[in-house]
C-alpha positions as CSV (number, residue, x, y, z in Angstrom):
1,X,10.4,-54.9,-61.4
2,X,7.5,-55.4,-59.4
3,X,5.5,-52.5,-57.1
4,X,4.2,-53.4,-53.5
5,X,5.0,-56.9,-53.5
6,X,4.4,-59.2,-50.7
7,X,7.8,-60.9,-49.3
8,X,6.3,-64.1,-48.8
9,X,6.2,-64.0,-53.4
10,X,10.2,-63.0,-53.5
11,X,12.8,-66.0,-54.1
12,X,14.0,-65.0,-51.0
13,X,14.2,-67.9,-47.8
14,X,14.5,-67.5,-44.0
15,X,17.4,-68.1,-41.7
16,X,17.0,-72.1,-41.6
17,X,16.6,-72.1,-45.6
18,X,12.9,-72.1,-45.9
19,X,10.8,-70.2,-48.2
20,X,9.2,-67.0,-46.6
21,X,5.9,-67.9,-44.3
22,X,2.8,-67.8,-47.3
23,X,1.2,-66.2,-44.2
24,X,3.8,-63.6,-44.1
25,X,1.8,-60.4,-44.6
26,X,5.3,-58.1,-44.8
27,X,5.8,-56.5,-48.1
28,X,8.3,-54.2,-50.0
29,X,7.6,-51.3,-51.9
30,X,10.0,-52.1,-55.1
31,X,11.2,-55.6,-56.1
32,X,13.8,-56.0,-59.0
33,X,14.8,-59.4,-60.0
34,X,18.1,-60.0,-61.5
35,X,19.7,-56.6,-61.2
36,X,22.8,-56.9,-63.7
37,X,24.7,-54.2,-61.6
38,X,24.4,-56.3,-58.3
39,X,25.1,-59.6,-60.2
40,X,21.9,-60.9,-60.9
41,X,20.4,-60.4,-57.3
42,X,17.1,-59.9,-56.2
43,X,16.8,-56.0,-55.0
44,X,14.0,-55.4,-52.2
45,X,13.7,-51.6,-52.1
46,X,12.0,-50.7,-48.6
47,X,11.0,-47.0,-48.5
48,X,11.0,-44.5,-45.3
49,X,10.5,-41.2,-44.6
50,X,10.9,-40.3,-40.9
51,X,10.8,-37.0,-38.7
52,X,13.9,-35.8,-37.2
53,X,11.6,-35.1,-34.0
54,X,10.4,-37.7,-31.7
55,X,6.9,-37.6,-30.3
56,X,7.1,-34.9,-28.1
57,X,8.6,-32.2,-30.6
58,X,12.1,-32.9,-29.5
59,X,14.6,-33.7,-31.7
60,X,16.1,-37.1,-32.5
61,X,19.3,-37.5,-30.3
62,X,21.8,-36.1,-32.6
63,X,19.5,-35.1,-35.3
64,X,19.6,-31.2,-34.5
65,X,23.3,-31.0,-36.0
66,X,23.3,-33.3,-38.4
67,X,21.4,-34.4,-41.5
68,X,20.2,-38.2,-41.7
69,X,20.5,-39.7,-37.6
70,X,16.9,-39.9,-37.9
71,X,17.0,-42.1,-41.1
72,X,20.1,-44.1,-39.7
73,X,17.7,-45.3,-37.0
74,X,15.2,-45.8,-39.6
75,X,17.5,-47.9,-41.5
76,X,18.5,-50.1,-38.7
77,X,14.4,-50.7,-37.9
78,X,14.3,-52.1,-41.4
79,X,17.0,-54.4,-40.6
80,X,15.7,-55.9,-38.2
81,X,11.9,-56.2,-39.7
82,X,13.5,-58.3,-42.4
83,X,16.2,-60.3,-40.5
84,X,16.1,-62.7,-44.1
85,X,18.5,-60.4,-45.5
86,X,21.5,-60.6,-43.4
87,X,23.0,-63.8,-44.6
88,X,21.1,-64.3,-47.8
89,X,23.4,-64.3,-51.0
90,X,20.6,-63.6,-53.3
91,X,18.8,-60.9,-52.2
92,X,19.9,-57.6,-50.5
93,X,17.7,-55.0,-48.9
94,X,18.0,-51.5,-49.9
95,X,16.6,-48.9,-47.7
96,X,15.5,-45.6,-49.3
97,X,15.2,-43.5,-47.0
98,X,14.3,-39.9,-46.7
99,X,14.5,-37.2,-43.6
100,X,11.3,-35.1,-43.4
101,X,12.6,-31.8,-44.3
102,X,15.4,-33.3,-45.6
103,X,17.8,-34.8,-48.6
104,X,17.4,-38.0,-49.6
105,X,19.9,-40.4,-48.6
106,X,22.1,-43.0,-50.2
107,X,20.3,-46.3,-50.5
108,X,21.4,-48.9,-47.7
């Protein structure tokens, strides 16, 4: 397991089968390589902790009756900061993620 680790240093490889950018400055919080449970892939644990209000005070759309809209959004976000993970068979990306005044949410 490795802490703070810059993406660009995973195994992982973009979406035309190249090696991460070594000027890639993106990094994940928790790296585990060769997780027996998930069959030997490379787990890139992203953590986020977000507001249920926006800006203004207001809340998230939705996220007055019901717990974890605001993290579902966060979620997606992630996603699409690290596109790499959508089709790659070695690595997954799990989001931890965490409403402020909240529960913590299953990892995505």
């Amino acid at each position: 397991m490795v802490n703070d680790h810059f993406l660009r240093d995973t195994n992982l490889i973009d979406r035309e089968g190249r090696p991460i950018d070594p000027e890639d400055d993106r990094r994940i919080e928790i790296v585990v390589y060769n997780a027996p449970r998930f069959g030997g892939a490379t787990l890139c644990c992203d953590i986020t902790m977000v507001c249920p209000l926006d800006r203004r005070g207001r809340p998230v759309g939705g996220a007055a009756g019901a717990d974890g809209v605001a993290s579902a959004q966060a979620v997606r976000r992630k996603h699409d900061c690290y596109p790499e993970f959508a089709d790659s068979p070695a690595a997954r990306l799990v989001v931890l993620k965490n409403d402020v005044g909240g529960r913590w949410g299953a990892g995505e």
